[in-house]
C-alpha positions as CSV (number, residue, x, y, z in Angstrom):
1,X,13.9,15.9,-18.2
2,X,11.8,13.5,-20.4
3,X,8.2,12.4,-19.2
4,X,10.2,8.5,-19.7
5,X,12.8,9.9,-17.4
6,X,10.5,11.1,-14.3
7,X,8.7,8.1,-14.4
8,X,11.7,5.8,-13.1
9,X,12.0,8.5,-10.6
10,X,8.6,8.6,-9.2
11,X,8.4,4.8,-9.5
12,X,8.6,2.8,-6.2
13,X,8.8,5.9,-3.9
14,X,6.7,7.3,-1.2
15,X,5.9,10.8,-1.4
16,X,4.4,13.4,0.4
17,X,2.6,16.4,-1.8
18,X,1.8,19.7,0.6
19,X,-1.1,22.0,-0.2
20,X,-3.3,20.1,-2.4
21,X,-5.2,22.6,-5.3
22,X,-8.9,22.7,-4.9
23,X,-9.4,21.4,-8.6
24,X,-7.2,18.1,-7.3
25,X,-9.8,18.1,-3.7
26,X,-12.9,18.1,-6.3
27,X,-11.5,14.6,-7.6
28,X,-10.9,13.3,-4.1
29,X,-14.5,12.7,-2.9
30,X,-13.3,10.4,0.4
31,X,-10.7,13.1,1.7
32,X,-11.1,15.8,4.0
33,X,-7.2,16.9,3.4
34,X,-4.8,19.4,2.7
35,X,-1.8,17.0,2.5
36,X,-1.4,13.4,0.3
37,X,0.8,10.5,1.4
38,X,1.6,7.6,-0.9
39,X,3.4,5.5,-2.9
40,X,3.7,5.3,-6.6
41,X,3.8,2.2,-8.5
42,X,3.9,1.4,-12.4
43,X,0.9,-0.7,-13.1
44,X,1.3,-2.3,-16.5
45,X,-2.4,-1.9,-17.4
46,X,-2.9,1.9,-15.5
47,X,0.5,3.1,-16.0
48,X,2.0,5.4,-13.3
49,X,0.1,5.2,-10.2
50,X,-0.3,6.7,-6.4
51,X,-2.0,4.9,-4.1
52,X,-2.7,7.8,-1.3
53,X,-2.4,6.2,2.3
């Protein structure tokens, strides 16, 4: 599967990623976690995006 191709299938979905790495934690300063919720969106000017709930 092409990077093109996982794109429209990540795009406009919620998702739910179980036991987060601790290199991932390091970037997440606010959360305490060891689950992510969220939705990913394509923003024109970021490109593909999660917005963790």
């Amino acid at each position: 599967m092409n990077l093109k191709t996982i794109h429209t299938h990540l795009a406009n979905q919620w998702i739910r990623i179980n036991g987060i790495s601790n290199k991932i934690k390091k970037g997440l300063t606010d959360f305490e976690v060891e689950n992510l919720f969220g939705y990913v969106y394509i923003d024109h000017t970021a490109g593909v995006t999660l917005e963790i709930v």
